[in-house]
MARLUM-376406 format. One record per residue (C-alpha): residue number from 1; residue in one letter; y, z, x. Coordinates in steps of 0.1 Angstrom, whole numbers. Example, Ala and Ser with C-alpha at 12.3 -4.5 7.8 and 13.67 -1.06 7.14 Angstrom:
REM residues 2
+-----+----+-------+-------+-------+
!   i ! aa !    py !    pz !    px !
+-----+----+-------+-------+-------+
!   1 !  A !   -45 !    78 !   123 !
!   2 !  S !   -11 !    71 !   137 !
+-----+----+-------+-------+-------+
***
This chain:
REM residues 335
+-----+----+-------+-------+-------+
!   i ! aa !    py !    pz !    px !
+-----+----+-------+-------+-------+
!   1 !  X !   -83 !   120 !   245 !
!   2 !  X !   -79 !    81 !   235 !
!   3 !  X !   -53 !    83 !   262 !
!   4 !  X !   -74 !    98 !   286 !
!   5 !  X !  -104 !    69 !   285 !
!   6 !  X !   -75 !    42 !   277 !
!   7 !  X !   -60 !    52 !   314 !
!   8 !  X !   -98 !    51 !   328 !
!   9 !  X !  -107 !    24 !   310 !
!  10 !  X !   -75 !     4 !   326 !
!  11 !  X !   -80 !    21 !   358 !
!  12 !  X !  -114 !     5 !   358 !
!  13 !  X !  -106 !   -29 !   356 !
!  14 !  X !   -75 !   -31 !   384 !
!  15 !  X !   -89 !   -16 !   406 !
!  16 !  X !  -127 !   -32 !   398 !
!  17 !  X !  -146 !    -1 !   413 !
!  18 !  X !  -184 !    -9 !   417 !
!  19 !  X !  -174 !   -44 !   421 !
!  20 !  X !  -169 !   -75 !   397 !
!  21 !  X !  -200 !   -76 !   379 !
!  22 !  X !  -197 !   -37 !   369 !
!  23 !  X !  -161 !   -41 !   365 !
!  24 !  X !  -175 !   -68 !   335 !
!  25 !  X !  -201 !   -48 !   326 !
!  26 !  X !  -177 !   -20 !   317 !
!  27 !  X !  -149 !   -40 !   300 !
!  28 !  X !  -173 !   -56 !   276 !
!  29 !  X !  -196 !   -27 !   270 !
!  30 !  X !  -166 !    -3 !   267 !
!  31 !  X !  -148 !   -31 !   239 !
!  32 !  X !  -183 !   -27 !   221 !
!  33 !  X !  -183 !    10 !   218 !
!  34 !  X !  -147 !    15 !   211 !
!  35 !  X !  -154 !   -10 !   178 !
!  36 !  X !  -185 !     9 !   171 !
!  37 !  X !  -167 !    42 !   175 !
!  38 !  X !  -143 !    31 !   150 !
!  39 !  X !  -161 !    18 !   128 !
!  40 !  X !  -179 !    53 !   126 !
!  41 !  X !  -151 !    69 !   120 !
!  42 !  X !  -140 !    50 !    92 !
!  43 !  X !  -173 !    55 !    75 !
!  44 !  X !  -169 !    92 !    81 !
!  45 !  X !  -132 !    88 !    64 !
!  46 !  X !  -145 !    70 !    36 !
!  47 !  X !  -170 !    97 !    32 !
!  48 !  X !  -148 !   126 !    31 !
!  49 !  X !  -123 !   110 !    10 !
!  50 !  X !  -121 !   102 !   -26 !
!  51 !  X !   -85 !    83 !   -22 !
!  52 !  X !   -86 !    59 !     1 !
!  53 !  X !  -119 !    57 !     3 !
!  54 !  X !  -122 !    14 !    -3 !
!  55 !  X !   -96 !    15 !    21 !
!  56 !  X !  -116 !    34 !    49 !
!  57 !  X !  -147 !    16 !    41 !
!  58 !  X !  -136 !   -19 !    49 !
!  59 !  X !  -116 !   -13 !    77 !
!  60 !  X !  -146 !     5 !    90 !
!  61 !  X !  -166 !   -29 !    87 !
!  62 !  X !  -138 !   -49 !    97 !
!  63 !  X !  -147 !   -28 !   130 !
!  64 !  X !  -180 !   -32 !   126 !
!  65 !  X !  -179 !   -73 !   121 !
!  66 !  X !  -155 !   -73 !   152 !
!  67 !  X !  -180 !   -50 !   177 !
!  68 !  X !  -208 !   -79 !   163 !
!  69 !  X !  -182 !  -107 !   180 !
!  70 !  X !  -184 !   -87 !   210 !
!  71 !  X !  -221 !   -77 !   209 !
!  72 !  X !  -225 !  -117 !   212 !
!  73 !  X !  -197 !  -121 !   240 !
!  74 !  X !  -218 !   -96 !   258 !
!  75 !  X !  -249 !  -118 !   254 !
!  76 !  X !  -236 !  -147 !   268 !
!  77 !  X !  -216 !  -131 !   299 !
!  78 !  X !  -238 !   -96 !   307 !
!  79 !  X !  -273 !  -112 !   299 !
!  80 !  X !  -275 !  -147 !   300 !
!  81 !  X !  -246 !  -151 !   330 !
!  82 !  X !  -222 !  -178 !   316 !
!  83 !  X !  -189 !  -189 !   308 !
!  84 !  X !  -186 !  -177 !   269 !
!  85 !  X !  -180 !  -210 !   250 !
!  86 !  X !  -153 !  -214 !   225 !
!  87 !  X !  -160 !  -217 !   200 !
!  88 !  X !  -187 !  -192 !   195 !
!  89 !  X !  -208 !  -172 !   178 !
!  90 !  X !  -187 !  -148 !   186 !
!  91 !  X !  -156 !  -159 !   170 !
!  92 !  X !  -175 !  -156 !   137 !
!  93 !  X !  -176 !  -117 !   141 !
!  94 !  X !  -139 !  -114 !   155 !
!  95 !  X !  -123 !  -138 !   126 !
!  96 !  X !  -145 !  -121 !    99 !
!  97 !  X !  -129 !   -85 !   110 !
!  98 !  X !   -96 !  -101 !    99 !
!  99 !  X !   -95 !  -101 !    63 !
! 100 !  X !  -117 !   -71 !    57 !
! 101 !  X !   -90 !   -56 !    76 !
! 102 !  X !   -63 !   -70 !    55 !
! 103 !  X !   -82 !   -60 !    23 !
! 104 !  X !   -87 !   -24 !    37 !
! 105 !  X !   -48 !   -21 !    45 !
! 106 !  X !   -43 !   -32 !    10 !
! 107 !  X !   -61 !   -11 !    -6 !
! 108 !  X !   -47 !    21 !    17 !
! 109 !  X !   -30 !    48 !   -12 !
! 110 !  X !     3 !    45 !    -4 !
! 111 !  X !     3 !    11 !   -22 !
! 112 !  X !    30 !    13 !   -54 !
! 113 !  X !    21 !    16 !   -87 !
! 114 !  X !    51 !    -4 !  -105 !
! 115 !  X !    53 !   -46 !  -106 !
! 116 !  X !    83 !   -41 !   -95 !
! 117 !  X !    74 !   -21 !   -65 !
! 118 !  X !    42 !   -40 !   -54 !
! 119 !  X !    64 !   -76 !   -56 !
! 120 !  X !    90 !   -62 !   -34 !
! 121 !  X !    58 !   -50 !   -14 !
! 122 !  X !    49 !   -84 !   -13 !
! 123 !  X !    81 !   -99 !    -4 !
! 124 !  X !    86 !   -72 !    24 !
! 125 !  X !    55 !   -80 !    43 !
! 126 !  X !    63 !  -118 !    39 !
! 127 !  X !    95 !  -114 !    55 !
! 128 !  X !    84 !   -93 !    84 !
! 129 !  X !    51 !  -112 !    89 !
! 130 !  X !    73 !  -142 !    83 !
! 131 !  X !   100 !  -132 !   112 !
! 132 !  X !    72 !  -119 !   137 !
! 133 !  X !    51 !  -154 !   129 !
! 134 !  X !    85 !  -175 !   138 !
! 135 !  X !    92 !  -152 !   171 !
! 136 !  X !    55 !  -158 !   179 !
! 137 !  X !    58 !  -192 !   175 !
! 138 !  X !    88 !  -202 !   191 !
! 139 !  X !    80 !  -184 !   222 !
! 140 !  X !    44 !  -187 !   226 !
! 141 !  X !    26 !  -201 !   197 !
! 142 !  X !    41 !  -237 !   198 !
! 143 !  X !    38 !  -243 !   237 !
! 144 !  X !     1 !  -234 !   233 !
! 145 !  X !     0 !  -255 !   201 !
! 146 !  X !    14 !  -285 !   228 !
! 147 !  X !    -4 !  -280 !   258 !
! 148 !  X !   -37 !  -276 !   243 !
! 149 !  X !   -61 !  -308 !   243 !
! 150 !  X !   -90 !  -300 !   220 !
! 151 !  X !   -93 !  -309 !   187 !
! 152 !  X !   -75 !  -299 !   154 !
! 153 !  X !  -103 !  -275 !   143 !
! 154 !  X !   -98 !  -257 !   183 !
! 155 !  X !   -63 !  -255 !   180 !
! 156 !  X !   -63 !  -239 !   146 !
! 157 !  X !   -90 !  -210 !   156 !
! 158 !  X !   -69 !  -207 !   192 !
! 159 !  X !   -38 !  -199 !   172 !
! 160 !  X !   -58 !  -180 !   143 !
! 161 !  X !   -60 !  -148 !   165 !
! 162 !  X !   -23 !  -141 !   169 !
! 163 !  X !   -14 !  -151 !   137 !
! 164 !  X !   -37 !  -133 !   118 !
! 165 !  X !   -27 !  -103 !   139 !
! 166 !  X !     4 !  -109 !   133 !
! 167 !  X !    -8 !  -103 !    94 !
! 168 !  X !   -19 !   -71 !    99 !
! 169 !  X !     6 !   -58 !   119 !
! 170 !  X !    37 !   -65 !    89 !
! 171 !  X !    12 !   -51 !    64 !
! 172 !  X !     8 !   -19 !    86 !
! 173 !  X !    45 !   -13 !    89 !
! 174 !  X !    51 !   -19 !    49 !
! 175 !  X !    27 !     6 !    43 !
! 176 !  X !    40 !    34 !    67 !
! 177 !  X !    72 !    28 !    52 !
! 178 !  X !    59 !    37 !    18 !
! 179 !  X !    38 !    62 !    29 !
! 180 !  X !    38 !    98 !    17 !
! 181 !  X !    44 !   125 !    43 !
! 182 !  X !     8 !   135 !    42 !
! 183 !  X !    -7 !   101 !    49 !
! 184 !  X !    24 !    89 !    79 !
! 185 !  X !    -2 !   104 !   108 !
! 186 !  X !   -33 !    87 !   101 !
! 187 !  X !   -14 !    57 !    93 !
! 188 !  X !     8 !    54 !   121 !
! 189 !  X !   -23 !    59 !   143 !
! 190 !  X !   -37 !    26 !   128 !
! 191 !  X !    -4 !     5 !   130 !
! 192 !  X !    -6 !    18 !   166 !
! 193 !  X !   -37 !     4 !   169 !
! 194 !  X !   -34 !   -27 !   159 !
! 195 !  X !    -4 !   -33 !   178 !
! 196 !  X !   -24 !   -27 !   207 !
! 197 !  X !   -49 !   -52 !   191 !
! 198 !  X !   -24 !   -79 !   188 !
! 199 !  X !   -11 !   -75 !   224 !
! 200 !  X !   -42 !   -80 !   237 !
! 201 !  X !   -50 !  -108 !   214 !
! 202 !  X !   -18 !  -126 !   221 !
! 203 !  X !   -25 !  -122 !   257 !
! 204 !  X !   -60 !  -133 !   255 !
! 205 !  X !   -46 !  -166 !   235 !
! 206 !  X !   -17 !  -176 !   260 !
! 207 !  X !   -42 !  -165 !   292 !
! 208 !  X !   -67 !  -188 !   277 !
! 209 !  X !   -48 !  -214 !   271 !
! 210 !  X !   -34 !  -216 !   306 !
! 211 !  X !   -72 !  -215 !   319 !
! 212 !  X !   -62 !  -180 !   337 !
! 213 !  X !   -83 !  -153 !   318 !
! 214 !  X !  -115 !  -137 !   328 !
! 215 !  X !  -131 !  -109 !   320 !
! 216 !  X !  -125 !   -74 !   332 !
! 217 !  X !   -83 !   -82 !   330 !
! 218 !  X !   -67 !   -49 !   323 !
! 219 !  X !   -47 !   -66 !   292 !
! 220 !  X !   -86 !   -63 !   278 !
! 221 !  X !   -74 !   -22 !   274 !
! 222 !  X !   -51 !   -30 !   242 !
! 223 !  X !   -87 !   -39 !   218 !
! 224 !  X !  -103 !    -2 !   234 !
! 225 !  X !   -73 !    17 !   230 !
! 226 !  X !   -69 !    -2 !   196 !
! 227 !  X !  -101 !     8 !   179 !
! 228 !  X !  -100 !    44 !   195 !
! 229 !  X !   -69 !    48 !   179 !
! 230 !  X !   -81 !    31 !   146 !
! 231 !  X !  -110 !    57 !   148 !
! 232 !  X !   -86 !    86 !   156 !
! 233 !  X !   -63 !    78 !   122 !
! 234 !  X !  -100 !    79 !   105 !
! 235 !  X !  -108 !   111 !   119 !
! 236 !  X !   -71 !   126 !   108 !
! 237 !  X !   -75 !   118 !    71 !
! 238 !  X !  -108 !   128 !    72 !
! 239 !  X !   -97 !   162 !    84 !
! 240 !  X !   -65 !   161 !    64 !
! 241 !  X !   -71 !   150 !    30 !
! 242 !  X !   -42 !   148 !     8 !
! 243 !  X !   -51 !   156 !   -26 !
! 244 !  X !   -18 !   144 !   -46 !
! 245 !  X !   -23 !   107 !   -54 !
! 246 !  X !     0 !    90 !   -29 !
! 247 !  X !    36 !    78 !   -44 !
! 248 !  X !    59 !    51 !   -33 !
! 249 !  X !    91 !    64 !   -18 !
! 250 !  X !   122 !    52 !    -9 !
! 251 !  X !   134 !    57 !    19 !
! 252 !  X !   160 !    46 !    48 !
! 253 !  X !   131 !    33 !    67 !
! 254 !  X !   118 !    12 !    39 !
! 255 !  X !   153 !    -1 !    31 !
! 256 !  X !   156 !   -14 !    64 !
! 257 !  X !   121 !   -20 !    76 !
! 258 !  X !   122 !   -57 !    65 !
! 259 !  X !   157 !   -67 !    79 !
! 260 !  X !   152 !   -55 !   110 !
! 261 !  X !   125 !   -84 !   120 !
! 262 !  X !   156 !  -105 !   105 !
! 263 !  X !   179 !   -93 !   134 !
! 264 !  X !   145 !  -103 !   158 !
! 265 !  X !   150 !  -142 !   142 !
! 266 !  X !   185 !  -145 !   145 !
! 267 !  X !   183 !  -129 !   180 !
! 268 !  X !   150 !  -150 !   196 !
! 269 !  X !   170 !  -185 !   178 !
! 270 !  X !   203 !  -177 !   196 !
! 271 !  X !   184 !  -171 !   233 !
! 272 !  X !   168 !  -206 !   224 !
! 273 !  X !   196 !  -227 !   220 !
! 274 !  X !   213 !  -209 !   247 !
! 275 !  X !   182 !  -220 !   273 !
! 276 !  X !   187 !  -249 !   261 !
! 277 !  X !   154 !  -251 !   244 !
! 278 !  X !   147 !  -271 !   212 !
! 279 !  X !   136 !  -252 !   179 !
! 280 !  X !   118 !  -279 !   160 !
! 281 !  X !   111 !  -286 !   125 !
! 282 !  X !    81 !  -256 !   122 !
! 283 !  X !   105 !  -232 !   135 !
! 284 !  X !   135 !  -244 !   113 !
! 285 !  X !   111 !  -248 !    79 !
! 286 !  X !   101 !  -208 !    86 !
! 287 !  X !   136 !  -202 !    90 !
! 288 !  X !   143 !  -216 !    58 !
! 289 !  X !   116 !  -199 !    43 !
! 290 !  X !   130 !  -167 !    54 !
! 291 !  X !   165 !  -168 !    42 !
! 292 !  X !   146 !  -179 !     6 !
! 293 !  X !   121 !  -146 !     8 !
! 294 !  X !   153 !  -129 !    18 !
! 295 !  X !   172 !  -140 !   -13 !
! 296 !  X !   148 !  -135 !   -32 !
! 297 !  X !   139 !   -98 !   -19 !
! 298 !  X !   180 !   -87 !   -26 !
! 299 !  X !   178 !  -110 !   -65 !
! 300 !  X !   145 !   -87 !   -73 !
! 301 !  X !   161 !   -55 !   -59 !
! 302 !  X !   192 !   -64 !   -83 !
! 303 !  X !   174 !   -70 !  -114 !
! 304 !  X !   153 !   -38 !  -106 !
! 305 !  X !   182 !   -15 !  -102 !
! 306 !  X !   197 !   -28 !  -136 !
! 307 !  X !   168 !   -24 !  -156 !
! 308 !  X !   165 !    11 !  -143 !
! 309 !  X !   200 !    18 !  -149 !
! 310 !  X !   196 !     6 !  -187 !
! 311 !  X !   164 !    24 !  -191 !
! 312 !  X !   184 !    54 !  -180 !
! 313 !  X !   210 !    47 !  -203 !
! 314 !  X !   189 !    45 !  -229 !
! 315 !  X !   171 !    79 !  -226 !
! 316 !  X !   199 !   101 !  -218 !
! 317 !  X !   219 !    82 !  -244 !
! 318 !  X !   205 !   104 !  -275 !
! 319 !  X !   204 !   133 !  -258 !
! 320 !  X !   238 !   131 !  -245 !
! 321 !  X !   252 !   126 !  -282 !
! 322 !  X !   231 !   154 !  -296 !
! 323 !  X !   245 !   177 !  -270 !
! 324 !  X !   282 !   166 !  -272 !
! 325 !  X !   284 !   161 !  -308 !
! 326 !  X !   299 !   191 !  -332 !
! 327 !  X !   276 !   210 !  -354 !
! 328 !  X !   280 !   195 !  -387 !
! 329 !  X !   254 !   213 !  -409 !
! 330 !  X !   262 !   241 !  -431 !
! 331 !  X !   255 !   276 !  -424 !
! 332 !  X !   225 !   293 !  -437 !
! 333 !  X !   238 !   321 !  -462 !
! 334 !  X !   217 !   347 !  -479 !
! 335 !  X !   220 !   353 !  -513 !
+-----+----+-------+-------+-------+
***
């Protein structure tokens, strides 16, 4: 179904049927709904659930704060017929969707329960979000960063929409890779989702900045396929509740989930110096930063695996000795 209207929706917009004023009637009206729809659904969630159910809640506002951004957008192209200015009143709704969306994926179930666990959570989304940020910025951030010409406080809200994005997106992938079996489908729906989400926002940002966007572009289909598939992961754990309370696990996928963006550095800062192009000191500090996180992810992982390995000594230590050891005590003897 979401890729049903996703295809119509795109359809739509290249081929502009019902001309260009009902072409931008229907991309900002169907962006609207699609928030509104997921918001919905995430209330629903939250309703049905009793795990998760900050989780659903927030991310159901998030939607709801985002679909107010474009209920303003609306206002100024649909009704009042002008250019939307940036900034806006809009922006207030779209940036405030960002951190009730990053509070909501926080507080998703699959979160571990040990220290140990959650810092090496913690250090897992820095280095993804940290490797996605630096392939962002090298090849698109920092020539928007250049080329724009407002001021400070427009060049930080320009570049806030991909990076936040690119937030959400490494806390997403952390948490599938933690995820229980049960809560992998709803889940994956939403990091689909807001992959979609940050495609369109990146193209939005780097369309903007080249003064080529305007409304009713068919890269405007990545925010309605986004929230519909947002809505649909609300709609699956609403209908598929998992009772158990969700556990960390280890698995290959969450051994490897951080490296892999790694690979994406090493490989996006070899194709730069091979253009010819010139990494500057941004790039090289989150570089740095990176191969620090990265230390610091394998030192934690070391410690963690020895304490383990103690603690395991310890408590099969006794029970190994009682088992191996002769019996000693006299026999009972009746009289």
């Amino acid at each position: 179904m979401v890729a049903v209207v996703s295809l119509v929706f795109l359809l739509w917009l290249l081929l502009s049927i019902g001309g260009t004023h009902t072409t931008d009637a229907v991309d900002d009206l169907g962006e609207l709904v699609a928030a509104l729809a997921a918001a919905a659904a995430c209330a629903i969630a939250a309703h049905h659930l009793t795990s998760g159910r900050s989780a659903w809640n927030l991310l159901g506002l998030s939607a709801l704060a985002w679909a107010a951004g474009e209920g303003a957008w609306t206002y100024y192209d649909l009704i009042r017929g002008i250019q939307v200015p940036f900034p806006s009143l809009a922006d207030i709704g779209f940036l405030a969707a960002v951190p009730l969306a990053v509070a909501g994926l926080l507080l998703f179930p699959s979160s571990p329960r040990r220290a140990a666990d959650r810092v090496q959570g913690i250090l897992d989304g820095c280095i993804i979000a940290g490797s996605i940020l630096f392939a962002s910025w090298v090849t698109v951030l920092e020539p928007l960063y250049n080329k724009h010409q407002g001021g400070f406080f427009d060049q930080a809200l320009s570049l806030a929409y991909p990076a936040s994005d690119v937030v959400m997106v490494a806390l997403v992938f952390i948490l599938f890779s933690r995820a229980g079996q049960k809560g992998r489908a709803s889940l994956g729906l939403v990091m689909a989702g807001l992959i979609a989400f940050a495609v369109a926002d990146s193209a939005f940002s780097y369309m903007t900045e080249v003064h080529n966007y305007g409304t009713g572009t068919f890269l405007d289909t990545g925010w309605v396929a986004g929230y519909l598939l947002i809505g649909l992961g609300a709609l699956r754990a609403a209908h598929s509740p998992s009772t158990a309370q969700a556990e960390p696990r280890v698995t290959t996928l969450s051994l490897v989930a951080p490296y892999v963006p790694v690979l994406v550095v090493l490989a996006v800062t070899a194709v730069e110096l091979l253009l010819g192009h010139h990494v500057g000191n941004v790039g090289w500090t989150m570089v740095f930063a990176l191969a620090l996180l990265v230390l610091g992810r394998q030192l934690l992982s070391l410690w963690d695996h020895r304490v383990r390995d103690s603690n395991d000594a310890r408590s099969e230590g006794p029970d190994d000795f009682s088992s191996s050891a002769p019996d000693v005590r006299p026999a009972l003897t009746g009289h």
